[in-house]
C-alpha positions as CSV (number, residue, x, y, z in Angstrom):
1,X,84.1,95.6,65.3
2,X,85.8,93.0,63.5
3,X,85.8,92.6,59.7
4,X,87.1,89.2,58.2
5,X,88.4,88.0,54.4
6,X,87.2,85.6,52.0
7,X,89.0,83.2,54.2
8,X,87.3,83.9,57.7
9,X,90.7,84.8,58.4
10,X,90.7,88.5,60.9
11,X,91.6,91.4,59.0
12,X,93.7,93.7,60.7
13,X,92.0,97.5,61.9
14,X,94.2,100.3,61.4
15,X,97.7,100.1,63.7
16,X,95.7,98.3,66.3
17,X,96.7,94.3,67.3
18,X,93.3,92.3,67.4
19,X,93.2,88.9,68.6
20,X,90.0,86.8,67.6
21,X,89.5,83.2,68.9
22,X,86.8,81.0,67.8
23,X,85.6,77.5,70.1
24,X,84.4,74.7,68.2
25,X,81.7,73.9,69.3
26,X,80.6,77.5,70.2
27,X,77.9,77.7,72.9
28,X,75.0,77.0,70.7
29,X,76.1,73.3,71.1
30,X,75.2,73.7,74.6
31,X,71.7,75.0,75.1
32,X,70.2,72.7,78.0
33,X,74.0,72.6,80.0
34,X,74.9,76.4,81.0
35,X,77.4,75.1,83.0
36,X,78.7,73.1,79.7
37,X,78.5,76.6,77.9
38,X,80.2,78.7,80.8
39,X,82.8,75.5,81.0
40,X,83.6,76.1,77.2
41,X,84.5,79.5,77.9
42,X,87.1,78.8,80.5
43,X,89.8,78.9,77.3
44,X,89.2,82.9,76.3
45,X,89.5,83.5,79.9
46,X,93.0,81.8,79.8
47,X,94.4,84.0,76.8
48,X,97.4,86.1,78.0
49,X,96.3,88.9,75.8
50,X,92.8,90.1,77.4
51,X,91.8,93.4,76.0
């Protein structure tokens, strides 16, 4: 569950860290390429911090 401000910015949850990364373009941009879409993914997968 996530819950944002006014500013789209992440609001915190309790005492708990959350990390929230958005790609621009998301996967929408990709609807006839899945392997664009699964591509644009590689960057989350990257993350150091993986819950």
């Amino acid at each position: 569950v996530y819950c944002f401000d006014r500013n789209l910015d992440l609001v915190p949850l309790e005492n708990e860290l959350e990390i929230f990364l958005q790609l621009k373009p998301g996967l929408s941009a990709y609807p006839n390429d899945p392997r664009q879409s699964a591509n644009s993914l590689v960057t989350l997968f990257l993350v150091s911090c993986v819950p």
